[in-house]
C-alpha positions in Angstrom: 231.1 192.3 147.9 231.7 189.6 145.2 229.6 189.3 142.1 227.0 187.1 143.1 226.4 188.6 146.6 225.2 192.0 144.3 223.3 189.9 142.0 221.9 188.3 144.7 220.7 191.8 146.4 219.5 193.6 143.2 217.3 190.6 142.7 216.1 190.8 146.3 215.5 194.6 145.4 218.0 195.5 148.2 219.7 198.4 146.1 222.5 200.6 147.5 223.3 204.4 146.2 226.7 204.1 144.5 228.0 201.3 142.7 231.7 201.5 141.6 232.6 198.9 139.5 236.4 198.9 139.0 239.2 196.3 137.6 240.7 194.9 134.9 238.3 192.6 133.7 235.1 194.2 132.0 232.6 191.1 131.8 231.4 191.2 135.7 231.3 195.1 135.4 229.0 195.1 132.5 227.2 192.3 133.7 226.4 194.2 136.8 225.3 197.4 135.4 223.4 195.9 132.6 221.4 193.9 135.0 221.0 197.3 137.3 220.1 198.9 133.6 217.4 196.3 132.3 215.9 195.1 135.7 215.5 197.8 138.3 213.0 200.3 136.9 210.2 199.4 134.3 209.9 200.4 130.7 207.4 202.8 131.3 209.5 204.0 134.6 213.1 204.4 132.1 212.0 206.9 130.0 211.9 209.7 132.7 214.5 208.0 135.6 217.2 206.2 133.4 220.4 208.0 132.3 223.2 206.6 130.7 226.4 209.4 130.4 230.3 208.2 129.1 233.3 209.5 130.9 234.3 211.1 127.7 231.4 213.5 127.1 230.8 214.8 130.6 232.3 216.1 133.8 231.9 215.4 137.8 229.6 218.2 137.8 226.9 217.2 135.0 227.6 213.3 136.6 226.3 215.1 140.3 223.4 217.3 139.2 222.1 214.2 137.4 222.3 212.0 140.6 220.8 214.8 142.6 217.6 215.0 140.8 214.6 212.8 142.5 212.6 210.2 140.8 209.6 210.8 138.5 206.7 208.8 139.1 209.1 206.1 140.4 210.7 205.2 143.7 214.1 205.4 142.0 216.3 206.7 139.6 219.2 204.9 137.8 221.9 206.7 136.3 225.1 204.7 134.9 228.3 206.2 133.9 229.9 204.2 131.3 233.9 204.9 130.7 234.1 206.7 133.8 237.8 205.5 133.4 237.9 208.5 131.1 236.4 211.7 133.2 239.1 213.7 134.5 239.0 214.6 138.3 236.7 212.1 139.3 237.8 212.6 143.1 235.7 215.4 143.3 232.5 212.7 143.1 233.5 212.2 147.1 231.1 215.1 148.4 228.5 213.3 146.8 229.5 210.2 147.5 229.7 211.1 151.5 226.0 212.0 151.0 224.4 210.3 148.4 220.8 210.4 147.6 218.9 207.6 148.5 216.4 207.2 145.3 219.4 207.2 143.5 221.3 204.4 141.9 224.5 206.0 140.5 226.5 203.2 139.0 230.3 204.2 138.2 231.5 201.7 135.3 236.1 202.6 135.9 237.0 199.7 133.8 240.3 198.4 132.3 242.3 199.7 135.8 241.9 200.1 139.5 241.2 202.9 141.8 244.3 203.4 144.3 243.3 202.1 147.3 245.7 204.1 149.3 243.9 207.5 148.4 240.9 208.4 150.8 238.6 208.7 147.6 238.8 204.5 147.6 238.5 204.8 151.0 235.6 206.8 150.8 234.5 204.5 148.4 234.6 201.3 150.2 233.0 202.7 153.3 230.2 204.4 151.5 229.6 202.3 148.6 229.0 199.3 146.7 232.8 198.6 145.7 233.2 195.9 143.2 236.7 194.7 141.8 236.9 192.6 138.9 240.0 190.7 138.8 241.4 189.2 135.5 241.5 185.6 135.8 244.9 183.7 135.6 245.3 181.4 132.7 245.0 178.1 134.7 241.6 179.7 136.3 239.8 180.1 132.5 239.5 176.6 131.7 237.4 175.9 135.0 235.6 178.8 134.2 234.4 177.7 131.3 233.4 174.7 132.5 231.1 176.4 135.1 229.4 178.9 132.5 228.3 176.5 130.5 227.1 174.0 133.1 225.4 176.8 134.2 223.6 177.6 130.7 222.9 174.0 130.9 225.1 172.5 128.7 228.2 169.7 128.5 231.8 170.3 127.4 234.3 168.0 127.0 237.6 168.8 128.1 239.9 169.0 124.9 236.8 171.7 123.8 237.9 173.0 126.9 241.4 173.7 126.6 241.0 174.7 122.8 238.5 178.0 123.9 241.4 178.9 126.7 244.0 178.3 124.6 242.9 180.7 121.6 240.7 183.4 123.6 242.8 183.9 126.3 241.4 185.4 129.4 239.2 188.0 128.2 236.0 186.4 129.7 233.5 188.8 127.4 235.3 187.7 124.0 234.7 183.8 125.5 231.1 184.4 126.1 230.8 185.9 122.9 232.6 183.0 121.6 230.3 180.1 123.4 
């Protein structure tokens, strides 16, 4: 599934269990999970059925038990594992990932790499899962994309503006939002 097709669903409030968000390019990773974060469950509905954890402070187990509980006075729960780049032995998330629970939204942020595809945990994980692979954009690709952010914020460029942003931000799309 690309970016917009899971936009597109959480908005229609079609939510899956497990998101893994993978790749080399952060921006569509955290714009994912912090549209799952701010948008799926209400303020009153957070304080009891949001979690946030980072890969560095926890383990597959606490990640699990916190997936497994059910929803309090909600129909879901969200938790989001920020880093999970960083958790050692995070194959061992495939038993729950064969079975997950379905008031649930467990959103996996592996940033700055990929998962090997080759390994039947990515294989588990595309068959089971939401798997989303942010790609980092080519240098002739960031100029267009500039373009079509800002038309889509509703504002004009004008090509040498353009060229200048790509030229001294690079391809690092979050430092170029940041930047506009």
């Amino acid at each position: 599934m690309n970016y917009e097709q899971i936009i597109d669903k959480l908005k229609n409030k079609i939510y899956y269990p497990v998101y893994f968000l993978t790749g080399e390019e952060s921006y569509y990773i955290d714009e994912i999970s912090d549209y799952i974060e701010k948008n799926v469950l209400s303020e009153t509905e957070k304080e009891f059925n949001q979690t946030v954890i980072y890969g560095r402070d926890t383990n597959v187990l606490s990640i699990v038990s916190a997936a497994k509980r059910y929803p309090m006075m909600a129909s879901y729960q969200v938790v989001i594992v920020k880093e999970a780049q960083d958790i050692q032995k995070i194959e061992e998330l495939e038993k729950y990932i064969e079975n997950p629970l379905p008031s649930t939204l467990l959103v996996i942020n592996y940033k700055y790499k990929k998962i090997d595809k080759r390994k039947t945990f990515a294989k588990l994980i595309e068959k089971k899962s939401v798997l989303f692979e942010s790609k980092k954009l080519y240098d002739n690709q960031v100029p267009d994309w500039i373009n079509n952010y800002i038309a889509q914020k509703g504002y004009r460029i004008t090509p040498k503006a353009t060229s200048m942003l790509s030229e001294y931000l690079g391809t690092d799309l979050g430092k170029i939002v940041n930047e506009v």
